[in-house]
C-alpha positions in Angstrom: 39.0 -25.0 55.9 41.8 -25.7 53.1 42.2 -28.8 53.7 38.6 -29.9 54.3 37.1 -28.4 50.9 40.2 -28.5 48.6 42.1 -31.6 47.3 45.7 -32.0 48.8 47.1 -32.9 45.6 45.5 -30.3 43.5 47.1 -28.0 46.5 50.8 -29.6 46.3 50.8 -29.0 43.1 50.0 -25.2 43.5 52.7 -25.2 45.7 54.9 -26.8 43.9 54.5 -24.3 41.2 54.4 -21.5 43.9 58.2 -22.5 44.8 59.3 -22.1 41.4 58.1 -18.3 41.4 60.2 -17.9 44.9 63.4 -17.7 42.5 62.3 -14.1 41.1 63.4 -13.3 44.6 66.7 -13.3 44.1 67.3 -13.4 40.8 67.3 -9.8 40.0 69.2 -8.9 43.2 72.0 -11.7 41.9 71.9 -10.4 37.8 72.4 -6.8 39.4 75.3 -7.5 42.0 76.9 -9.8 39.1 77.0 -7.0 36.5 78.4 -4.3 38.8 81.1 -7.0 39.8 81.9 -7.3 36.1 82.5 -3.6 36.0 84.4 -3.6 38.7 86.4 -6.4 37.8 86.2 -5.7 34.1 85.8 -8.9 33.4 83.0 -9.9 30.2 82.7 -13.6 31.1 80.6 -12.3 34.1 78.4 -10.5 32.0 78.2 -13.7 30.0 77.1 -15.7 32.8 74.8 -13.2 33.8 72.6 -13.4 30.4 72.6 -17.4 30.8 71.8 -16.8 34.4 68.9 -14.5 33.7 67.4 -16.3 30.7 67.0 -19.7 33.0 65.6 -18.0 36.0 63.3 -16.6 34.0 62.0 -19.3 32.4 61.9 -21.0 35.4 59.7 -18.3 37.3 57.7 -17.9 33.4 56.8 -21.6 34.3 55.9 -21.2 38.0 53.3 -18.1 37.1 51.6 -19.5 34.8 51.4 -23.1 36.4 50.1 -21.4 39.6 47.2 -19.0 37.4 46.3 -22.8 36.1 46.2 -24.5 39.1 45.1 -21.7 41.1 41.5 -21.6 39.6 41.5 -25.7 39.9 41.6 -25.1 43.6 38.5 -22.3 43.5 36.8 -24.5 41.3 37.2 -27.5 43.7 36.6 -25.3 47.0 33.4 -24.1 45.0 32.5 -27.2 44.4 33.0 -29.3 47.6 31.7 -26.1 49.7 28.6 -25.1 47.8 27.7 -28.8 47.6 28.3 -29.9 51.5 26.1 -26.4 51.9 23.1 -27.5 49.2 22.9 -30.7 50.6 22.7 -29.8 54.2 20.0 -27.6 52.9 17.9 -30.7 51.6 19.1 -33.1 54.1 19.0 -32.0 57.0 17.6 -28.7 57.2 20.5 -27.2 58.8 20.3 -24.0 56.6 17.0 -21.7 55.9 15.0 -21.6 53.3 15.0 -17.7 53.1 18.6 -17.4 52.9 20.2 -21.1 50.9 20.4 -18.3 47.7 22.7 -15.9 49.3 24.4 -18.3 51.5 25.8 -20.1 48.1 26.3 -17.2 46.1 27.5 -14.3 48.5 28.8 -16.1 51.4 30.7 -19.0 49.5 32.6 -15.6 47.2 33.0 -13.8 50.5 34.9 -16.8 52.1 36.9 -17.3 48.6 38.0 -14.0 47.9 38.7 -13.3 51.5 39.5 -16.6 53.3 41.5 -19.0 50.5 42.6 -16.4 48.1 44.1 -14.3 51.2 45.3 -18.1 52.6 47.0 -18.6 49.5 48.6 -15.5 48.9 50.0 -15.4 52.4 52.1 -18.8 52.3 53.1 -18.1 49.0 54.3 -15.1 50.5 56.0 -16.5 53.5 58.2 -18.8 51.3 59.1 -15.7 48.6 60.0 -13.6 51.9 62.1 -16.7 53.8 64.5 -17.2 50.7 65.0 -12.8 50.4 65.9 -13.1 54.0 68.2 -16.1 53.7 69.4 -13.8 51.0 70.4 -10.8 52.7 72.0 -12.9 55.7 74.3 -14.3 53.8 75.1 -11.4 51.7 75.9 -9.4 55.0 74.2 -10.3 58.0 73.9 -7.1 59.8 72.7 -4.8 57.0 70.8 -7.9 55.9 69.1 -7.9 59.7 68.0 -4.4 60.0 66.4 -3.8 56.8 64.2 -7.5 58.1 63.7 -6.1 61.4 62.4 -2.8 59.8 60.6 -4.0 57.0 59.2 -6.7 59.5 57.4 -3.8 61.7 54.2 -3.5 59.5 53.5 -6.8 59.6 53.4 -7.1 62.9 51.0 -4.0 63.0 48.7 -6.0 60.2 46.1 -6.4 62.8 45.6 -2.2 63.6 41.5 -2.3 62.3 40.9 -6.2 62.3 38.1 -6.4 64.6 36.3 -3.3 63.1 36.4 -5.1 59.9 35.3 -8.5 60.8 32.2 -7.0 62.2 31.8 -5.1 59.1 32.2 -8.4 57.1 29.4 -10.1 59.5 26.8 -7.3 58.9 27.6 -7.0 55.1 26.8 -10.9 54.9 23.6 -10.6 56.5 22.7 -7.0 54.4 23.4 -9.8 51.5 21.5 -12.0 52.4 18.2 -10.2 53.6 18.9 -8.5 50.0 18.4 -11.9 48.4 16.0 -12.7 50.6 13.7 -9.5 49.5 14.8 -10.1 45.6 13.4 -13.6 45.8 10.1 -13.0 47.3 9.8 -10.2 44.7 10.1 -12.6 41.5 8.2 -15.1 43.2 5.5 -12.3 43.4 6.1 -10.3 40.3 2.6 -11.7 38.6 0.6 -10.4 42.1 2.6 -7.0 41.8 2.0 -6.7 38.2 -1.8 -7.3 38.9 -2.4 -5.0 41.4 -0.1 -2.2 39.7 2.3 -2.1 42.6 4.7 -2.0 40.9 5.9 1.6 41.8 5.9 0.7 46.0 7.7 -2.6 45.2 10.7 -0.9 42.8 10.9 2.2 45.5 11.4 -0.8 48.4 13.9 -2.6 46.3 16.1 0.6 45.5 16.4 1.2 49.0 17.5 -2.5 50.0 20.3 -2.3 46.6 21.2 0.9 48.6 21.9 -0.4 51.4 23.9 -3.6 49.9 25.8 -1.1 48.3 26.7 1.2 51.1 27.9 -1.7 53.0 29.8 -3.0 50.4 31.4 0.5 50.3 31.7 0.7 54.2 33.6 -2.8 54.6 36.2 -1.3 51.4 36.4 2.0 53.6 37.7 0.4 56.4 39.9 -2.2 54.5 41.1 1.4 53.3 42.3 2.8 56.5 44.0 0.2 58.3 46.0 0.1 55.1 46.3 3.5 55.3 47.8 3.3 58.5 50.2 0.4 58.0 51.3 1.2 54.8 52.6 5.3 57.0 54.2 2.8 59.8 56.5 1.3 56.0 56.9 4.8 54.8 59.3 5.0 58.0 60.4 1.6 57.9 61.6 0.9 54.6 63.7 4.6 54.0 65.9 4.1 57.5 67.8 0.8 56.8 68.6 2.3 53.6 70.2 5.4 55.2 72.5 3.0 57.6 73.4 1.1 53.8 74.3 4.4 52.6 77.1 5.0 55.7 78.1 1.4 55.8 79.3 1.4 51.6 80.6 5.3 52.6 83.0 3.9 55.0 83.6 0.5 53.6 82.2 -1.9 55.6 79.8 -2.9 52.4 81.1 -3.0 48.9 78.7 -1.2 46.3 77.5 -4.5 45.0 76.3 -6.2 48.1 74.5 -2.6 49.1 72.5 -2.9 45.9 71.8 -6.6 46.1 70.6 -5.9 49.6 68.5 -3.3 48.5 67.3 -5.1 46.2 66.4 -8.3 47.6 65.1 -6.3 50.9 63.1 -4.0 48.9 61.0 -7.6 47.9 61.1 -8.3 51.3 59.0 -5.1 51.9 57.0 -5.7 49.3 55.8 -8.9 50.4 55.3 -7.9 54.1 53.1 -4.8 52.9 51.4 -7.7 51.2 51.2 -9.9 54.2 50.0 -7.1 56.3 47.1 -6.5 54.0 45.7 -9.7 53.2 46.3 -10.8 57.1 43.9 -8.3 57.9 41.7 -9.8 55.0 41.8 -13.3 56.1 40.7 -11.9 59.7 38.0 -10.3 58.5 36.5 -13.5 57.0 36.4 -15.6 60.6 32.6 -14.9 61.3 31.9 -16.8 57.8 34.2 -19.3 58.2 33.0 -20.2 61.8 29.7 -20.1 60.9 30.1 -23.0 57.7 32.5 -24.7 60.2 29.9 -27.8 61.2 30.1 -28.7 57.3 33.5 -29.2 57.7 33.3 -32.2 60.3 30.3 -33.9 58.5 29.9 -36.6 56.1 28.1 -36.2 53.1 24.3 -36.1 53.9 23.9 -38.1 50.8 25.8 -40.9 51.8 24.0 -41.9 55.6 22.5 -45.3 55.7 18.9 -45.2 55.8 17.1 -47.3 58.2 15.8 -50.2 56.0 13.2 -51.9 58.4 11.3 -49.2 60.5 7.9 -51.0 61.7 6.7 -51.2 64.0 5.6 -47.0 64.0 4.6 -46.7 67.6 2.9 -43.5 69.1 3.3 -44.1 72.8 1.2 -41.3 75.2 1.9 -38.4 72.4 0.6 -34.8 73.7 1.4 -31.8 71.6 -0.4 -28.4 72.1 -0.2 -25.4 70.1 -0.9 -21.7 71.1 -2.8 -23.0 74.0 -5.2 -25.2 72.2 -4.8 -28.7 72.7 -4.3 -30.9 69.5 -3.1 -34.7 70.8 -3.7 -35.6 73.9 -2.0 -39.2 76.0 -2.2 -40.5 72.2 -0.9 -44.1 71.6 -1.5 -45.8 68.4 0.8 -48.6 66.2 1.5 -49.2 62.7 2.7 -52.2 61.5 4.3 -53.4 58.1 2.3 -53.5 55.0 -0.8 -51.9 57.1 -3.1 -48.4 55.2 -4.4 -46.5 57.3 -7.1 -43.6 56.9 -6.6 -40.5 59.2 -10.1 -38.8 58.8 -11.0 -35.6 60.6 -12.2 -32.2 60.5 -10.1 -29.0 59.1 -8.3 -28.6 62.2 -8.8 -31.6 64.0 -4.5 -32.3 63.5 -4.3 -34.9 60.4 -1.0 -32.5 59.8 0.3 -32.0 63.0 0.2 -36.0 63.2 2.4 -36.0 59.9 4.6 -33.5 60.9 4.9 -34.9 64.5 5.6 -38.7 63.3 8.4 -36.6 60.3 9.8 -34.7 63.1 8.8 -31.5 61.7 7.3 -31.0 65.3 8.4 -32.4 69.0 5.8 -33.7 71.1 5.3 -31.9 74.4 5.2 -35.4 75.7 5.7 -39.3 75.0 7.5 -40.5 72.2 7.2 -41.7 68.6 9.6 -44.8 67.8 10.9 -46.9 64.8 11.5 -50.6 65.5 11.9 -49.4 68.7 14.3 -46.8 68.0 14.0 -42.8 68.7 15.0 -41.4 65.1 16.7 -37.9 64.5 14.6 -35.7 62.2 16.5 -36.5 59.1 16.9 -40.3 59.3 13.0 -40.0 59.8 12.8 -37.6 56.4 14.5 -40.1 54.6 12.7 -43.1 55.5 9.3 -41.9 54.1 7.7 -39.0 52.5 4.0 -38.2 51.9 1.6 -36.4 49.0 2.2 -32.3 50.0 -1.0 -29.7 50.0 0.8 -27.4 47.6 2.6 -28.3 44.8 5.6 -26.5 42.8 6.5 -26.5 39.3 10.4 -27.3 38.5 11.6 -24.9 35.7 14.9 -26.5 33.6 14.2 -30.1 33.6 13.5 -32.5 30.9 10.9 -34.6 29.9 13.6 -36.8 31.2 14.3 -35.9 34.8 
């Protein structure tokens, strides 16, 4: 989805910053080992080059953070964007997303798929790079002690998927508990004048609490869960991350490890837990945010609904043997009938006779149960035929926010 909805430079970029942060990795493992050398050696020039050391690393990562907190809401502002506006116009287009739930699809879907899908996404390969330079690290400060604390730290991570399915169903029902929320909230505003009238306004309220209460629970159910697989992986670390320290301890002991390198590798492996424990959770965050990003997947692969060519000569308009029924009652039957270019013509009938069916058949708001309409010859998709004409509506609706203007 990253790289359908969000620019690639605004993303190399982020990276770019990202990488900068990865030396905060080792820094502090490298200032500590240095300054134990220097007492070890008693040598002050190390202790020197420590302090230059440090102050440039620093500014270095200084730069990366706040690069990446800069860039980082360019890319949820251009996800937003892109997203929400392939979503709207599929919505006016080509009627490829209800009417009843466009509100919550744009607000609680799109912030569900952000916060779970590309902020997890994110945070993950920035992760993967931080963790790949501590493990370099600890290699080639000693390889051995430097591969069991990675093998142990590594465990949780692997067991970031204890709860996943659990809570991608949970994320699936809370979007639809959103959504039917929405839904109800709408209609309620629409209606408040008919509420107010009628002094309903006690039923209405007592129906909305209990909708908000049940938004809310699930909210709280989908945290709850998010809560015990973390739970769970972070016991599995509480193992994990004190036994490799243990086989440090008896390695310095019998002088297979000088004090330095012990506390470099704790250091640097200590990050390396860290970011796995970070891994594991937002792994099983990004998993729970598949349902929502399958079901927005079609807007990936198509163009902008704005953008298709409209058909610019469609005459003739031919009905050829059109029959359409509804509930039993037949409305059209073997109908044939042409327009041609520059013709008006006057459909005149009773209330009920099917003036609107033959609008919304020849729109493709309905299928015929037989025969076919054509264009210049051509069978037209629904939303080619929208955008070729339109006509004068029953209702009518009045546009709040728009100048005199638009």
């Amino acid at each position: 989805m990253l790289k359908h909805f969000i620019s690639k430079k605004l993303l190399v970029i982020y990276f770019l910053f990202i990488v900068l942060t990865w030396v905060e990795s080792v820094l502090n493992p490298t200032l500590v080992r240095m300054i134990i050398d220097s007492f070890q050696a008693q040598n002050l020039m190390i202790l020197w080059q420590t302090l230059l050391l440090g102050f440039l690393g620093n500014i270095l990562i200084l730069l990366g953070l706040a690069g990446k907190r800069y860039y980082y809401a360019k890319v949820i502002a251009d996800f937003n964007k892109k997203l929400k506006g392939k979503m709207f116009a599929a919505f006016l287009y080509d009627n490829q997303l209800s009417d009843k739930d466009i509100l919550s699809d744009l607000e609680n879907d799109v912030k569900q798929i952000e916060e779970n899908y590309v902020e997890s996404t994110l945070i993950i390969i920035g992760s993967l790079g931080f963790t790949c330079v501590s493990i370099v690290y600890a290699l080639l400060t000693n390889f051995w002690l430097g591969a069991i604390f990675i093998i142990f730290y590594a465990i949780p991570a692997l067991c970031s998927g204890i709860g996943s399915k659990k809570l991608d169903r949970l994320s699936e029902k809370k979007s639809a508990v959103n959504q039917d929320y929405i839904s109800l909230l709408s209609s309620f505003i629409a209606g408040s004048r008919v509420i107010k009238n009628y002094h309903s306004q006690t039923f209405f309220y007592t129906i909305f609490q209990k909708k908000l209460f049940k938004n809310m629970e699930q909210n709280v159910q989908f945290e709850k869960q998010r809560t015990i697989n973390n739970i769970l992986i972070n016991t599995i670390d509480v193992f994990c991350s004190v036994f490799p320290i243990i086989i440090g301890g008896f390695m310095t002991y019998y002088g297979k490890l000088t004090p330095a390198s012990f506390v470099a590798i704790y250091l640097v492996s200590y990050n390396i837990g860290y970011q796995f424990q970070e891994l594991s959770y937002f792994i099983n965050t990004r998993k729970s945010s598949k349902n929502l990003c399958d079901k927005y997947q079609f807007l990936a692969k198509s163009k902008n609904s704005e953008e298709k060519v409209v058909i610019k000569n469609c005459f003739p308009i031919q009905f050829e043997r059109v029959s359409f029924s509804h509930q039993g009652n037949v409305i059209l039957s073997d109908f044939s009938f042409t327009i041609h270019s520059g013709e008006k013509i006057a459909i005149i009938g009773e209330s009920g006779s099917g003036k609107t069916t033959l609008l919304n058949l020849l729109f493709g708001f309905l299928k015929p149960d037989s025969g076919q309409i054509t264009f210049n010859g051509k069978d037209l998709n629904p939303e080619t035929r929208q955008q070729i004409g339109s006509y004068i509506l029953q209702e009518s609706h009045y546009f709040d926010n728009l100048s005199f203007y638009d």
